[in-house]
Backbone bond lengths (Angstrom), bond angles and torsions (degrees), N, CA, C in turn:
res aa  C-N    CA-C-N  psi(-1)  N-CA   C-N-CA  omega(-1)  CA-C   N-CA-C  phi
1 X - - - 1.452 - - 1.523 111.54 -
2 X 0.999 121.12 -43.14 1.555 144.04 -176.28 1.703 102.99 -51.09
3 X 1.609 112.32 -58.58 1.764 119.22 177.40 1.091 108.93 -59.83
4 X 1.608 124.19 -35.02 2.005 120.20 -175.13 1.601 86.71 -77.87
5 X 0.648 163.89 -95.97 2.215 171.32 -110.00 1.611 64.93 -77.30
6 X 1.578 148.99 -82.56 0.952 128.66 -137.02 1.771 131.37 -45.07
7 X 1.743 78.97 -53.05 1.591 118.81 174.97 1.653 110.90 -66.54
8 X 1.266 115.55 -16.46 1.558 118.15 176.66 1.559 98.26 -88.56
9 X 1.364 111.64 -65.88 1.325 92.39 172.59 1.322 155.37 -75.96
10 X 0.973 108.29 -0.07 1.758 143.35 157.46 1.477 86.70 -32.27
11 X 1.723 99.66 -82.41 1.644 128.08 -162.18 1.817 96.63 -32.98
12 X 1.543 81.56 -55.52 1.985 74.59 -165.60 1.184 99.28 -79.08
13 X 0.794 164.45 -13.73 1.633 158.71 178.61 1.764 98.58 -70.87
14 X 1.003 111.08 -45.38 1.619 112.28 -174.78 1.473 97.42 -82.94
15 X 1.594 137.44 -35.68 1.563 118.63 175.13 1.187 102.63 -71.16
16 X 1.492 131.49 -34.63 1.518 115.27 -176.77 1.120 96.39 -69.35
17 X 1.460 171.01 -68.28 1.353 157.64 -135.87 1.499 96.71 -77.84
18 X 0.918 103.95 -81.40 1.958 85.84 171.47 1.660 140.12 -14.54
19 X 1.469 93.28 -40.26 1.351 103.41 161.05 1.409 135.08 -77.55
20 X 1.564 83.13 -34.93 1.745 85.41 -178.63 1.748 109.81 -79.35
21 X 1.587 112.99 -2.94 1.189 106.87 -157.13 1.972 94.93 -108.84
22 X 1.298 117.28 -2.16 1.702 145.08 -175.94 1.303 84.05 -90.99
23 X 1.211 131.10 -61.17 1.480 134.67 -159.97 1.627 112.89 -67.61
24 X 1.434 98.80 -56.98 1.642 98.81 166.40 1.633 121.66 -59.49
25 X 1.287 104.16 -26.90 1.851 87.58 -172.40 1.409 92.01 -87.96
26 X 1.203 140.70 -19.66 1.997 141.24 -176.45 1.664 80.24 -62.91
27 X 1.187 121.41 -20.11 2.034 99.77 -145.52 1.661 108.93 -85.74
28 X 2.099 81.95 -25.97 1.685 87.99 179.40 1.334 102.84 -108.08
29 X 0.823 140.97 11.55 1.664 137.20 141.94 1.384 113.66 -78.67
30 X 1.296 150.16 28.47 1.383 160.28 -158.93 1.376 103.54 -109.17
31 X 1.418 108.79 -25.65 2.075 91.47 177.18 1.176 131.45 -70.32
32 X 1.161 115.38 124.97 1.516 124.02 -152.63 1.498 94.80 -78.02
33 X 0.992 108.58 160.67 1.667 125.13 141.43 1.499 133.51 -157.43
34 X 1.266 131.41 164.66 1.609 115.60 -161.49 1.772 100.98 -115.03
35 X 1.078 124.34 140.78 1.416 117.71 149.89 1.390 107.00 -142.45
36 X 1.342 123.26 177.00 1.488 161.99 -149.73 1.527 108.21 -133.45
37 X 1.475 108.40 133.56 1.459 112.74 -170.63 1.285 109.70 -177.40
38 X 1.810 115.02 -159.96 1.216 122.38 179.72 1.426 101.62 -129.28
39 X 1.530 119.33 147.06 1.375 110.91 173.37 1.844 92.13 -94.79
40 X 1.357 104.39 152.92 1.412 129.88 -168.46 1.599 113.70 -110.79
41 X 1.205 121.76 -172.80 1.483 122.03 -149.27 2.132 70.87 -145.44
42 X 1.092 114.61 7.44 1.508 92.09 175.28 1.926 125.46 -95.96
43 X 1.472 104.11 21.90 1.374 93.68 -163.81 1.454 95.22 -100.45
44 X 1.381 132.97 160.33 1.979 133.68 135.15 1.332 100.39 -69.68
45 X 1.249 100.77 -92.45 1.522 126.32 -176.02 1.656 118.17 -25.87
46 X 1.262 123.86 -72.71 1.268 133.46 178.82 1.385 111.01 -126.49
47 X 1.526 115.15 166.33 1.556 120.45 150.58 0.887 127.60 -29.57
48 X 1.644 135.92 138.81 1.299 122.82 -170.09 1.795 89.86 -137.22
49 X 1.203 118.09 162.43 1.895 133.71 -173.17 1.501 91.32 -151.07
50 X 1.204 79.87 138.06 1.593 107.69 158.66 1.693 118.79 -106.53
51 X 0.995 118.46 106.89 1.560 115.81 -161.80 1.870 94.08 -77.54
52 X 1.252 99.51 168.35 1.940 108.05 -170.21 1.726 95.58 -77.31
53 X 1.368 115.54 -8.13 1.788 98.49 173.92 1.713 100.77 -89.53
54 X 1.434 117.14 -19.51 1.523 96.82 163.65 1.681 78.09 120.80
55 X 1.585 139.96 27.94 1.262 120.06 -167.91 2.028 87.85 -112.49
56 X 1.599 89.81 146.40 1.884 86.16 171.70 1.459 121.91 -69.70
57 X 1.377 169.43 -74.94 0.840 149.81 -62.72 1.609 133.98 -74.45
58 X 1.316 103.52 164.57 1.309 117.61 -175.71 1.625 128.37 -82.90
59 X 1.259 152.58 60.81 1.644 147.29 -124.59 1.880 82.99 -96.80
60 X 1.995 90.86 122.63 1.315 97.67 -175.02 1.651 104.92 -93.21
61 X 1.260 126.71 16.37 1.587 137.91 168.21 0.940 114.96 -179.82
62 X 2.063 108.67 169.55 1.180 111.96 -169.22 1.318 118.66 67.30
63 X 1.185 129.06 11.89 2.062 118.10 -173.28 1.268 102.50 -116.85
64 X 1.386 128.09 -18.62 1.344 130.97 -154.95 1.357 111.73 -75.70
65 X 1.452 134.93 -11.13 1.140 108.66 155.35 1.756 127.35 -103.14
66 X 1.226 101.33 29.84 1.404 106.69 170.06 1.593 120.72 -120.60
67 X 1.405 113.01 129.45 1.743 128.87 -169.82 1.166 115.31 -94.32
68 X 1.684 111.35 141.90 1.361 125.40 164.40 1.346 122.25 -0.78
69 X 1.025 133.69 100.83 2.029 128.84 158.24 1.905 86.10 120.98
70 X 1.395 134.85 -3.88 1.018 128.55 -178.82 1.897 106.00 -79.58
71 X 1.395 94.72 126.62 1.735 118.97 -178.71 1.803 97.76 -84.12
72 X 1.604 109.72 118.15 1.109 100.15 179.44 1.763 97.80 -141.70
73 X 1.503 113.49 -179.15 1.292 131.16 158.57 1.458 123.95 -97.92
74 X 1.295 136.77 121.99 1.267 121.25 -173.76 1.522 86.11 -130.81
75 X 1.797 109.33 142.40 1.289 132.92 161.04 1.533 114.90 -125.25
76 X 1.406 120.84 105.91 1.310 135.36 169.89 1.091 127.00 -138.45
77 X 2.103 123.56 -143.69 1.022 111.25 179.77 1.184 94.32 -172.97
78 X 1.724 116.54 147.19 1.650 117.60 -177.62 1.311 124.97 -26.97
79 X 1.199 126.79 158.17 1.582 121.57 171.45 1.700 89.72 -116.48
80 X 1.510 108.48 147.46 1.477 115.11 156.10 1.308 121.46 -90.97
81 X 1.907 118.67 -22.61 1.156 108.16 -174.42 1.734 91.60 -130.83
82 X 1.348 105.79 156.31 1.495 101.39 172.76 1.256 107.27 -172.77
83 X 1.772 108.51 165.40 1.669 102.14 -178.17 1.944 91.42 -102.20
84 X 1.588 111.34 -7.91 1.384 80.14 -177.07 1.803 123.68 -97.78
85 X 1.146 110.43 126.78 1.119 133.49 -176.92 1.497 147.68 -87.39
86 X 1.951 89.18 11.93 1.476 100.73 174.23 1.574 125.01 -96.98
87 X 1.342 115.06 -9.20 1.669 154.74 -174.56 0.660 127.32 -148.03
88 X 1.350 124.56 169.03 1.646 131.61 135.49 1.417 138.67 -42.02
89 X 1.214 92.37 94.04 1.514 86.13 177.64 1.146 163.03 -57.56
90 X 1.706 149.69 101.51 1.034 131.06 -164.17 1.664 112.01 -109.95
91 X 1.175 102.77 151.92 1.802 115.43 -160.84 1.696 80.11 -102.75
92 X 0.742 113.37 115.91 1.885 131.72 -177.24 1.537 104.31 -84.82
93 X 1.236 118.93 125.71 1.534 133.63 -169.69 1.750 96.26 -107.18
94 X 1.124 115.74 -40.01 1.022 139.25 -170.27 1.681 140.53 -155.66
95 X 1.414 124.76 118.34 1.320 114.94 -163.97 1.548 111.40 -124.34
96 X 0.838 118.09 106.30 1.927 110.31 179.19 1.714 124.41 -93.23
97 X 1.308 115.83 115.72 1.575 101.54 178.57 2.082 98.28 -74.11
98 X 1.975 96.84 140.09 1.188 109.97 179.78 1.595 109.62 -106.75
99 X 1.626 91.92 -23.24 1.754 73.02 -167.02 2.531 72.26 -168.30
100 X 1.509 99.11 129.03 1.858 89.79 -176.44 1.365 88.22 -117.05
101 X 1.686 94.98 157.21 1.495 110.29 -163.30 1.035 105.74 -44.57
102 X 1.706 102.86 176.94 1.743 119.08 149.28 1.601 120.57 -66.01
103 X 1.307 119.65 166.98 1.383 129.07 -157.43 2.050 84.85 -104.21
């Protein structure tokens, strides 16, 4: 009985460190910053922006209801882990439509 309680808590002892160790690297990737752009037609995976200096990224939330040729504001911050894989990713704090495509 003693080796299963061991092996259970092992498990959680190793998901809590994982977490706490997900949590710390999100904490120093936390500096925000804002830019202005276009969302693009280049992502699979996620939303993708083209920021006005010409950089790709990938917005890992919050983008999904805004389309290709749409002029927006995005305020976020690096991701360390992600499924999207066409850019750089930014974890979106905030997204503003500025100006939505043409018809």
């Amino acid at each position: 009985m003693k080796s299963g309680f061991r092996t259970v808590s092992g498990k959680v002892a190793a998901i809590l460190a994982v977490g706490m160790l997900l949590s710390a690297c999100s904490t120093f990737q936390k500096e925000s910053f804002t830019l202005t752009g276009v969302i693009t037609d280049q992502g699979r995976e996620c939303v993708t922006f083209r920021s006005d200096d010409g950089t790709l990224y990938a917005l890992a939330n919050k983008a999904s209801r805004f389309r290709p040729g749409d002029k927006v504001r995005v305020t976020g911050h690096g991701a360390l882990m992600t499924t999207c894989s066409e850019a750089e990713t930014l974890i979106v704090d905030k997204i503003v439509l500025l100006g939505a495509a043409a018809k």
